[in-house]
MITORBA-110311 format. One record per residue (C-alpha): residue number from 0; x, y, z. Coordinates in pm, 1 decimal. Example, Ala and Ser with C-alpha at 12.3 -4.5 7.8 and 13.67 -1.06 7.14 Angstrom:
BEGIN
resi; x; y; z
0; 1230.0; -450.0; 780.0
1; 1367.0; -106.0; 714.0
This chain:
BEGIN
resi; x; y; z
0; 609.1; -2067.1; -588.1
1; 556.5; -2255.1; -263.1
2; 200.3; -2290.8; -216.7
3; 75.5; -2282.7; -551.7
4; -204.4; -2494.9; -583.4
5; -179.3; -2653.6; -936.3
6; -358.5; -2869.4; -1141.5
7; -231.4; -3086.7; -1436.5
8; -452.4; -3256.5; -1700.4
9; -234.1; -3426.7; -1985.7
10; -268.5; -3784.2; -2105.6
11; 61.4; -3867.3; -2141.5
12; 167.9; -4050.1; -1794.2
13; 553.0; -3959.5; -1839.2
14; 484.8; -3621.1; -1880.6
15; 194.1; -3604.0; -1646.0
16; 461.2; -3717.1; -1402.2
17; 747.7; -3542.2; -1475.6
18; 558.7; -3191.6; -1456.6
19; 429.0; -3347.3; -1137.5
20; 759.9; -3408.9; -954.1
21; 912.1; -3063.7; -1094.1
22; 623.2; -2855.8; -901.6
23; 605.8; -3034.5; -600.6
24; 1039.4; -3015.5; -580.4
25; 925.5; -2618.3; -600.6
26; 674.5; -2648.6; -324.3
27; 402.2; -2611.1; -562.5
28; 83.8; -2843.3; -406.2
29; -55.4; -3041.4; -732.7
30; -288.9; -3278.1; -872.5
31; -322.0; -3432.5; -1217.4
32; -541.2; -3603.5; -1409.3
33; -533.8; -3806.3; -1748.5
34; -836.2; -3702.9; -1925.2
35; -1059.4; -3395.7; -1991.3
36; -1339.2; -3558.8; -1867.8
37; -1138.3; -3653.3; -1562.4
38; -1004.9; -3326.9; -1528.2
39; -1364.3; -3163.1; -1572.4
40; -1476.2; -3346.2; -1272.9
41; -1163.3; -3207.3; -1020.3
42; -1246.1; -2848.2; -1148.3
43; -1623.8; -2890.4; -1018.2
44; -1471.0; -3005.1; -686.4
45; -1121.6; -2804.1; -606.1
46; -1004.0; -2465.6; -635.8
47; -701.3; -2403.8; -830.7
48; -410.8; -2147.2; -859.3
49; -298.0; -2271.6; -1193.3
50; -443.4; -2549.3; -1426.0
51; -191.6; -2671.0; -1673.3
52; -335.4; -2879.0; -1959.1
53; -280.7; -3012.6; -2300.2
54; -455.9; -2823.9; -2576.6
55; -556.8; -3242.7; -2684.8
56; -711.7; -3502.0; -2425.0
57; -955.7; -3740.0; -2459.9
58; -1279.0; -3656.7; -2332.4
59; -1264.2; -3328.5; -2371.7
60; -990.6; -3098.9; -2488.8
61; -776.0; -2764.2; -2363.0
62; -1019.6; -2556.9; -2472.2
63; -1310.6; -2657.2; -2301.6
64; -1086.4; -2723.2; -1978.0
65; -1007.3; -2354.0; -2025.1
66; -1367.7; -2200.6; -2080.7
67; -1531.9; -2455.2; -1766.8
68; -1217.3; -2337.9; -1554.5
69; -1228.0; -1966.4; -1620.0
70; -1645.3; -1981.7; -1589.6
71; -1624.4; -2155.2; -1274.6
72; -1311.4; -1967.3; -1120.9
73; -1216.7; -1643.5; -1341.1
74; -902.7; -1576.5; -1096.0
75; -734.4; -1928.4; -1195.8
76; -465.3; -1886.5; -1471.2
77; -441.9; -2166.2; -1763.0
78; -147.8; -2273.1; -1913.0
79; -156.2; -2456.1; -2266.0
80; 66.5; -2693.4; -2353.8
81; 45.6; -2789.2; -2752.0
82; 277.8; -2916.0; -3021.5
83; 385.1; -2711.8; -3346.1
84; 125.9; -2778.9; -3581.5
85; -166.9; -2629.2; -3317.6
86; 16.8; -2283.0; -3224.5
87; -276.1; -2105.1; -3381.1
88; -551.2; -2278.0; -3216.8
89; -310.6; -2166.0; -2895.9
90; -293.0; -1783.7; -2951.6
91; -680.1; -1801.5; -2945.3
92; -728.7; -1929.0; -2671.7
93; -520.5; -1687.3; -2520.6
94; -797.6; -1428.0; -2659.9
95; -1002.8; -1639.7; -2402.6
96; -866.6; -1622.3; -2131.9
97; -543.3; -1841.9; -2156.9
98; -240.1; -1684.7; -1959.6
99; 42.8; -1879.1; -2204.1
100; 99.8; -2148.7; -2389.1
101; 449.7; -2398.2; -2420.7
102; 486.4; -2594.3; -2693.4
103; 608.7; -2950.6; -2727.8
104; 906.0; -3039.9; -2677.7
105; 1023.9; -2847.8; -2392.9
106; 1228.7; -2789.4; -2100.2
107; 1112.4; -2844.9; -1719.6
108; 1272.3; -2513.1; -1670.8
109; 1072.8; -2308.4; -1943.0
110; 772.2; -2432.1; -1769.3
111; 861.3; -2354.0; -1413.7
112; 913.2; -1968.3; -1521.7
113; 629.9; -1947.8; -1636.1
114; 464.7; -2073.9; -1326.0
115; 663.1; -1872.2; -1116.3
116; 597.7; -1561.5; -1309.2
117; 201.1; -1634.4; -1290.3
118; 281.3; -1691.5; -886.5
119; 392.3; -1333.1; -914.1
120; 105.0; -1230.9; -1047.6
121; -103.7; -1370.0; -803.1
122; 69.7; -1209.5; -536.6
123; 25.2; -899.3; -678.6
124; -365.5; -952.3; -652.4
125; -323.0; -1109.3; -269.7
126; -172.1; -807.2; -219.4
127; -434.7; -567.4; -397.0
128; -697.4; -694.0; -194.8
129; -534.9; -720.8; 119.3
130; -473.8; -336.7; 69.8
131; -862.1; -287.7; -43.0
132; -953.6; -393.5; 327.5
133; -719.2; -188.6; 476.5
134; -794.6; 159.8; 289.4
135; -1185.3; 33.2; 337.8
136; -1092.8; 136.0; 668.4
137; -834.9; 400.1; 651.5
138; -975.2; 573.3; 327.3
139; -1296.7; 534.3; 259.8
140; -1600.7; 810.2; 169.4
141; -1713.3; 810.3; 541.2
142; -1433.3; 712.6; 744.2
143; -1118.4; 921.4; 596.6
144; -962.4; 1046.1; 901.2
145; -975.5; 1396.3; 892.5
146; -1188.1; 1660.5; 919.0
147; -1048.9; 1955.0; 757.9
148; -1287.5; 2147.8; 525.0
149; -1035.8; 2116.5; 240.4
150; -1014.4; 1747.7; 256.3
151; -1353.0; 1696.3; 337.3
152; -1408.8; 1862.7; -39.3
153; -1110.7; 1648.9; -153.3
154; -1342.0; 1319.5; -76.1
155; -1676.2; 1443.8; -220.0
156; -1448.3; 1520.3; -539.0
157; -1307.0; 1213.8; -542.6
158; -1670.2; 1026.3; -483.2
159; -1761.0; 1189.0; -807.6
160; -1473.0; 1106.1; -996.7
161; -1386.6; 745.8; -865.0
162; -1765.0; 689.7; -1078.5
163; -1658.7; 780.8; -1377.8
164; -1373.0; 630.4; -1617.1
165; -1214.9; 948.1; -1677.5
166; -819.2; 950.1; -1681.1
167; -724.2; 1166.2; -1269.2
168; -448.2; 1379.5; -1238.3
169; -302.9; 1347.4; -850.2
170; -73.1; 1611.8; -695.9
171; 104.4; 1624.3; -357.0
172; 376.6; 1667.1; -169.0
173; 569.6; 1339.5; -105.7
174; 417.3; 1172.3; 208.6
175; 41.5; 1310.7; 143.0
176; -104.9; 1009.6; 39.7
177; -125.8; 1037.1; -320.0
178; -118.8; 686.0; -372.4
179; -421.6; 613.1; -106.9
180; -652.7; 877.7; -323.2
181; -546.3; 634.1; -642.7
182; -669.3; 362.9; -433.8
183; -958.9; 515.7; -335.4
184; -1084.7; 631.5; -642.8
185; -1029.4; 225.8; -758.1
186; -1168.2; 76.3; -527.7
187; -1489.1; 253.0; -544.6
188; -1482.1; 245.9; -924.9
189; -1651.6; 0.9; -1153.5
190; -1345.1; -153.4; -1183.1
191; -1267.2; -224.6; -789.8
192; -1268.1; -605.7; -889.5
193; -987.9; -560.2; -1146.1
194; -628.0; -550.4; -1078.0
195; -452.1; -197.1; -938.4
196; -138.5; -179.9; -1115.3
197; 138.7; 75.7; -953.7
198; 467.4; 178.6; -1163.7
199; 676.7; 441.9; -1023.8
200; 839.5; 625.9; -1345.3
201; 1121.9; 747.9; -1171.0
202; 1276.8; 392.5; -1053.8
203; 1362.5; 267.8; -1361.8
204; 1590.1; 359.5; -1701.5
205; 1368.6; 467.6; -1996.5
206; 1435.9; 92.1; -2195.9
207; 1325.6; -88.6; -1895.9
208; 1059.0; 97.4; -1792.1
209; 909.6; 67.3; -2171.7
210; 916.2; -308.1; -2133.9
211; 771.3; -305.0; -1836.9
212; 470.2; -43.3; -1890.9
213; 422.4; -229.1; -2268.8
214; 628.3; -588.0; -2218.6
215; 800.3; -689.2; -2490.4
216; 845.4; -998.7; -2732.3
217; 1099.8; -1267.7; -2759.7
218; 1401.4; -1147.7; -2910.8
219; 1357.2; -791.6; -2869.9
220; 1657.9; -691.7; -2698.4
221; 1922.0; -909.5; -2508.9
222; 1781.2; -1115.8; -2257.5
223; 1431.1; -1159.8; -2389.3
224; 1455.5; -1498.2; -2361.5
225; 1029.4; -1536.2; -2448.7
226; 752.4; -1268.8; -2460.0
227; 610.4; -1100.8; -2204.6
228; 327.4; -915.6; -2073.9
229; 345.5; -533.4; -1960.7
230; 191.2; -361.7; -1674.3
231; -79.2; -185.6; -1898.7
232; -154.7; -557.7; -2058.3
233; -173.3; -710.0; -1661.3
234; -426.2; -420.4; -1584.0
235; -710.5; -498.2; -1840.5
236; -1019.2; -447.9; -1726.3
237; -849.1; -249.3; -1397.2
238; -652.1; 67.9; -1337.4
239; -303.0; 180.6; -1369.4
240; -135.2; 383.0; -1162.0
241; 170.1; 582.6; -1306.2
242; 334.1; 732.8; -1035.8
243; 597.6; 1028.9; -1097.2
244; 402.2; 1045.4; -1388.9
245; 623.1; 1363.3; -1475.3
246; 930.8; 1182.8; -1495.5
247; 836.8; 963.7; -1855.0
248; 1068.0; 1070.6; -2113.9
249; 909.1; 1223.4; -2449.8
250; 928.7; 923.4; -2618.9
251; 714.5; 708.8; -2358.9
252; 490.0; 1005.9; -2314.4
253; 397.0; 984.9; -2626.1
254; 339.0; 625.8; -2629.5
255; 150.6; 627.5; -2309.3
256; -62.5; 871.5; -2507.9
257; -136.0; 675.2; -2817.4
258; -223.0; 407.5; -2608.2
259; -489.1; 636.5; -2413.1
260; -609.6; 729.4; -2695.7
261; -662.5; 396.5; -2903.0
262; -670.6; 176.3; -2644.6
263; -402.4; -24.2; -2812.9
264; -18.7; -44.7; -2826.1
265; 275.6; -269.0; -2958.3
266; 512.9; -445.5; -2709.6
267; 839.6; -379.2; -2773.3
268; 1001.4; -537.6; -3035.7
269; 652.6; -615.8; -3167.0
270; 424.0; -519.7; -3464.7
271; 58.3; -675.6; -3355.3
272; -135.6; -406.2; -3167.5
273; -227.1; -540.9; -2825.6
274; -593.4; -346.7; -2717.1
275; -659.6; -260.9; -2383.3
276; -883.6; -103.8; -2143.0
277; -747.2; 73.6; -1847.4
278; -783.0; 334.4; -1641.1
279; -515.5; 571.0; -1617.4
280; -424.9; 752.3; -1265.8
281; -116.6; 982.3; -1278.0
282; 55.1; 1120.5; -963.3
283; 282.6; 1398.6; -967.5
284; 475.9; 1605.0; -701.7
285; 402.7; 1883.5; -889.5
286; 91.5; 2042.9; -1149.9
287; 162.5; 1886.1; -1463.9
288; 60.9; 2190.5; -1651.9
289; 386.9; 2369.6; -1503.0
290; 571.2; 2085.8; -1663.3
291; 442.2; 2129.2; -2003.5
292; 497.6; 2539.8; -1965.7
293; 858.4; 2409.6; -1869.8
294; 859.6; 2187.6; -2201.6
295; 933.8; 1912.7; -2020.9
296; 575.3; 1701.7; -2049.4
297; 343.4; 1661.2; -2336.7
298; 52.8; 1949.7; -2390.0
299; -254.4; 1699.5; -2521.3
300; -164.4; 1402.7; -2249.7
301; -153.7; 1677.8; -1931.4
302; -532.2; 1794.1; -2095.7
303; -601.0; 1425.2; -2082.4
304; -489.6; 1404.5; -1749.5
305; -531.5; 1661.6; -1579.2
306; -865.9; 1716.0; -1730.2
307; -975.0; 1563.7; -1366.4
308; -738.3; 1664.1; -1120.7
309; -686.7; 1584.0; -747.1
310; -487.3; 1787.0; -489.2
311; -375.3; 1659.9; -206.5
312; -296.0; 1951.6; 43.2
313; 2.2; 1892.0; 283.7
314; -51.3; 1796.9; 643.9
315; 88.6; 2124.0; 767.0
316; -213.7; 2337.1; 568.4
317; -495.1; 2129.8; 821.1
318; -341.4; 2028.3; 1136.2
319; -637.4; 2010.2; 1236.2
320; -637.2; 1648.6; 1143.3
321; -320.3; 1536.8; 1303.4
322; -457.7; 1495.7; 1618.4
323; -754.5; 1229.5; 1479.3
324; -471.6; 1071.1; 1286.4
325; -248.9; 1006.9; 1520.6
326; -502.6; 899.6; 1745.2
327; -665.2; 665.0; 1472.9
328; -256.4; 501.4; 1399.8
329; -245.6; 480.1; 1766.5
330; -539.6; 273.7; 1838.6
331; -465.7; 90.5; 1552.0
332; -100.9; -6.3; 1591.3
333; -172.1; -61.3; 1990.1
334; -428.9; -336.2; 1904.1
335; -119.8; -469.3; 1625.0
336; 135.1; -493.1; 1938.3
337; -157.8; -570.2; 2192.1
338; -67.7; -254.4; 2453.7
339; -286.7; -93.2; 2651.2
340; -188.2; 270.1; 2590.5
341; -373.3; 594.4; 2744.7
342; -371.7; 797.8; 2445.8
343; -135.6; 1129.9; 2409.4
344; -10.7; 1359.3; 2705.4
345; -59.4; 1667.2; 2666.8
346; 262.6; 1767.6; 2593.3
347; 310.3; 1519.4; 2312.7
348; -28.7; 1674.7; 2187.6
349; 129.7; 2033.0; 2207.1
350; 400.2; 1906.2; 2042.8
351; 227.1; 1758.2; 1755.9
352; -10.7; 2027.3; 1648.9
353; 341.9; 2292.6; 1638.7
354; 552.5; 2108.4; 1402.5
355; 551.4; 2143.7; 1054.9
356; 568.7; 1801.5; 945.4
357; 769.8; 1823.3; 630.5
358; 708.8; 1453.6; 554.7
359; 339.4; 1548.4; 601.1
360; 110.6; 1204.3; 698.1
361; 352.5; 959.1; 631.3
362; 623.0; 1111.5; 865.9
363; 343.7; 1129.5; 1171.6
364; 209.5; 780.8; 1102.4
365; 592.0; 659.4; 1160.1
366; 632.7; 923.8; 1458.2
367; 346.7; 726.4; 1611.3
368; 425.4; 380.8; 1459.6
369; 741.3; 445.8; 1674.9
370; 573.4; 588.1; 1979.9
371; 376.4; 300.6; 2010.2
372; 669.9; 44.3; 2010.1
373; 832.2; 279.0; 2312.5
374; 565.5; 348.8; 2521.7
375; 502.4; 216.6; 2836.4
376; 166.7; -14.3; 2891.2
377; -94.2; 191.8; 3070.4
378; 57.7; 503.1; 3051.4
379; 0.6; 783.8; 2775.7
380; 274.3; 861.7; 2494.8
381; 477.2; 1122.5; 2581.9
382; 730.9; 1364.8; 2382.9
383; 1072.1; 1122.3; 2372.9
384; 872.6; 813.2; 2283.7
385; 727.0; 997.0; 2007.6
386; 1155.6; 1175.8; 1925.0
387; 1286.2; 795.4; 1931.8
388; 1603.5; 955.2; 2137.5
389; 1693.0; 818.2; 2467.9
390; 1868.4; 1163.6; 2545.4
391; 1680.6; 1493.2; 2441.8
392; 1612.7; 1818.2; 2555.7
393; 1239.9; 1596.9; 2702.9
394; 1482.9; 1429.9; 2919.1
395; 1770.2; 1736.5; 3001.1
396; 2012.9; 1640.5; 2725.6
397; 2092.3; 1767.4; 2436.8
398; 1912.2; 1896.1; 2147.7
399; 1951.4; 1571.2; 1880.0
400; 2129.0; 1659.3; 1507.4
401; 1796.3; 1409.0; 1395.8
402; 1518.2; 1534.0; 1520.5
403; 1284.2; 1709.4; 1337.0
404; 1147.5; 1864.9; 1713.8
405; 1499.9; 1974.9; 1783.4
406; 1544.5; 2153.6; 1490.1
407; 1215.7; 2355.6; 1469.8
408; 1293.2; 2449.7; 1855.0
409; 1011.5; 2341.4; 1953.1
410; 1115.0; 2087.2; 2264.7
411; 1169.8; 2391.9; 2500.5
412; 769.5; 2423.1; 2488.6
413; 760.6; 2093.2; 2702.8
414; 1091.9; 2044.0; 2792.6
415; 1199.4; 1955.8; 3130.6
416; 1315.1; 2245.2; 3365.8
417; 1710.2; 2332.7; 3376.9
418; 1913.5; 2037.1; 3570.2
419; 2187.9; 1818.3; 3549.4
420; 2131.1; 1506.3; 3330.1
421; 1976.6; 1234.3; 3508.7
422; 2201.2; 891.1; 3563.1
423; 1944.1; 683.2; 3369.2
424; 1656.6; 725.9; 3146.7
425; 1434.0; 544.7; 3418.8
426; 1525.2; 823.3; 3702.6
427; 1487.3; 1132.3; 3396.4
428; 1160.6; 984.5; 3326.8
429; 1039.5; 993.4; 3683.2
430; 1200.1; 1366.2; 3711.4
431; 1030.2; 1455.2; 3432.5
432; 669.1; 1281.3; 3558.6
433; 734.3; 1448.0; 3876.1
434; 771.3; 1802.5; 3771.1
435; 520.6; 1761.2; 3515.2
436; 195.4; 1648.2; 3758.5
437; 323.8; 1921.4; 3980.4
438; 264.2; 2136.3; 3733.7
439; -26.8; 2054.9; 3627.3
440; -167.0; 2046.6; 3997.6
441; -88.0; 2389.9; 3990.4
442; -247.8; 2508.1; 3703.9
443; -592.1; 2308.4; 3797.5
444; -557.2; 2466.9; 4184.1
445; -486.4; 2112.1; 4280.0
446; -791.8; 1941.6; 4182.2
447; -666.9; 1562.0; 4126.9
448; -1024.3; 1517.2; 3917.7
449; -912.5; 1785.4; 3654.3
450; -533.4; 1678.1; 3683.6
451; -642.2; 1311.5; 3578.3
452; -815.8; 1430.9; 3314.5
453; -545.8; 1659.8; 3181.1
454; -268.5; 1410.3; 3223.4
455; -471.1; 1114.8; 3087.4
456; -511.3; 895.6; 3386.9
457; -723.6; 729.5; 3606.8
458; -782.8; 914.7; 3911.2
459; -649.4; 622.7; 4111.1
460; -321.0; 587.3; 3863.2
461; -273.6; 973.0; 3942.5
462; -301.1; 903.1; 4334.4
463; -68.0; 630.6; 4300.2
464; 230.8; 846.7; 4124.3
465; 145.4; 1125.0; 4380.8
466; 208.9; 922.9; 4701.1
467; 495.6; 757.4; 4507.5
468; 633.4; 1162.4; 4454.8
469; 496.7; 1274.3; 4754.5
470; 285.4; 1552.4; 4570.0
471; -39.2; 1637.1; 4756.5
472; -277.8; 1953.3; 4813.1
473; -551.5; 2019.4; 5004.6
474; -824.0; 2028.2; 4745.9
475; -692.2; 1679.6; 4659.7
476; -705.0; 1540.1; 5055.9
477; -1083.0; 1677.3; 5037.6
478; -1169.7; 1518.4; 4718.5
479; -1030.5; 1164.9; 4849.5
480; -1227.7; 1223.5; 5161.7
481; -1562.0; 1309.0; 4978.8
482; -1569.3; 963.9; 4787.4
């Protein structure tokens, strides 16, 4: 809760002060007033997190704090506080916009959950559109970075369908990026200035993850201390995201169905119907349709779903887009740790265009992610920084148990030539360096101009590490004499 900025309007100077003192011992930053004309005034001045007022004030009351407040600043959250005999006029003016009410008397502590649950909230949308900035850049229509045919189709698809308000079906392999097409498709939606709700089915127990897709009222099981609001209820208005969609027993599938379908649902342990308008995204390892043939997922919500469906295809069926991602994480996580990197060697580049990448573009953004923290400043990533292992067949050790490289076979492509293991990383390094420029020398008939290019580096860098090797040629002498 630290950082809240909260607002309290009650007339009542004991109370006013004791909710006062309570959020500030929280770290909550507050101000209060003792009027609704008072507290009309602050609200056309200041920016709030939370405004907590009494439904009655002189001046003016709750409810026309709560309409001016949600008018002037629709992301601020209201809390009511009322006695008994106005509960009803409460519940309405939840239907406007209210996030909860407390009634009179109460404890400090019932009102401090409530804060700290709205806090939560909150965070949630920090978060949302933190990420919205990010995949603006990493995932949008004309800056996705790849340029494989199939995914190139993949984004045109999902142009089409991200304008709509149909329900999406998303399939891939774990580490495709299922949950940056959900994304996508929201945030160029109608709804991109709505809430993005994410669930992953397959985290929780079938009774939690009820109350938490549909909340539940007070009393409903053990530990329901007070009502609250599910996931689908938090994303009115936005999208919801059901990840391992596939995973829902019967029983919720059927209720996630009904509530596609009506636009309504109960919470548990509750009677009212709650309506709703979301947009459903479900992602799946697999095509949902094999589930139902399997019996294991409902027949009319797969048509629902996958009515519009999305396939991601794994990294290893377009590589040629591995070398513009890991290019594009590069850059990106160079400028995060401010180093001055040259790029890829070629080896590393050899390296990543033959492996498989079972992990697909989430296991090569962290092979980079990684590379980046290891490599040296001014110098181009090579094969161990992108391994992780201080000894490896790069370096003349030993093929490692956890490396993906290792175990495909594919480190004797670049490996080092047959020697004894080197005393220290530093001196493999520089026996690896050494061998490698000579070898490229050779294959460019000792033109330093074609070598720099080749191994990344400046002309002048590549002079440098020759006279420090003692590697020279002749068409190398003549090309320093020409300039």
């Amino acid at each position: 809760m630290k950082g809240l900025k909260v607002f309290i309007v009650d007339d009542e100077p004991l109370m006013r002060l004791s909710m006062l003192d309570a959020l500030e011992g929280v770290g909550c930053e507050v101000m209060a007033a003792a009027t609704g004309t008072e507290g009309l005034a602050v609200l056309g001045t200041h920016q709030f997190d939370i405004v907590i007022t009494d439904l009655r004030l002189p001046g003016a009351d709750g409810l026309t704090i709560l309409k001016t407040c949600k008018e002037r600043s629709p992301t601020t959250e209201v809390i009511l506080i009322t006695a008994h005999g106005s509960v009803d006029t409460a519940v309405g003016a939840i239907k406007l916009g209210a996030y909860d009410y407390i009634t009179k008397p109460f404890q400090m502590d019932e009102l401090l959950l409530i804060v700290e649950r709205v806090g939560k909230i909150l965070g949630l949308r920090r978060e949302n559109l933190e990420l919205k900035e990010v995949l603006e850049d990493r995932f949008s229509f004309g800056g996705i970075h790849g340029c494989n045919q199939h995914m190139r189709a993949l984004l045109e698809k999902i142009k089409l369908v991200a304008a709509t308000d149909s329900p999406v079906s998303v399939v891939g392999e774990p580490g495709t990026g299922k949950e940056l097409v959900a994304h996508t498709i929201h945030l160029n939606s109608p709804r991109r200035d709505q809430p993005l709700i994410k669930v992953c089915c397959a985290d929780l127990p079938e009774s939690l993850l009820e109350a938490e897709l549909f909340g539940h009222e007070k009393g409903a099981f053990v530990g329901a201390l007070r009502q609250r609001r599910g996931r689908f209820e938090l994303a009115h208005k936005g999208t919801v995201l059901l990840d391992d969609i596939d995973a829902l027993s019967p029983a919720l599938q059927t209720k996630v169905w009904r509530a596609l379908e009506g636009k309504k649902f109960e919470r548990v342990g509750g009677r009212e119907p709650v309506e709703i308008d979301v947009r459903i995204i479900g992602a799946s390892r697999h095509d949902l349709r094999e589930a139902v043939a399997q019996g294991r997922f409902r027949s009319d919500l797969c048509e629902r779903l996958a009515a519009v469906q999305i396939v991601v295809p794994p990294l290893r069926e377009r590589r040629e887009d591995v070398l513009v991602i890991a290019e594009h994480v590069l850059k990106a996580r160079s400028t995060t740790l401010d180093k001055s990197l040259k790029g890829l060697s070629q080896p590393s580049r050899d390296l990543l265009l033959h492996y498989s990448f079972p992990g697909n573009v989430g296991e090569l953004e962290q092979m980079v992610e990684r590379a980046v923290a290891l490599g040296r400043d001014g110098e181009p990533l090579q094969p161990w920084d992108l391994c992780g292992f201080q000894t490896c067949p790069f370096l003349g050790g030993a093929p490692q148990s956890g490396c993906g490289f290792c175990a495909e076979g594919l480190s004797a492509k670049v490996a080092a030539p047959e020697s004894a293991p080197a005393a220290t990383l530093a001196t493999a390094r520089e026996a690896f360096e050494k061998d490698y420029i000579a070898a490229v020398l050779k294959q460019v008939d000792g033109s330093r101009t074609n070598a720099a290019a080749v191994l990344g580096l400046s002309r002048k860098a590549l002079w440098d590490k020759c006279k420090r090797y003692g590697l020279s040629s002749a068409k190398g002498e003549a090309e320093e004499s020409d300039e």
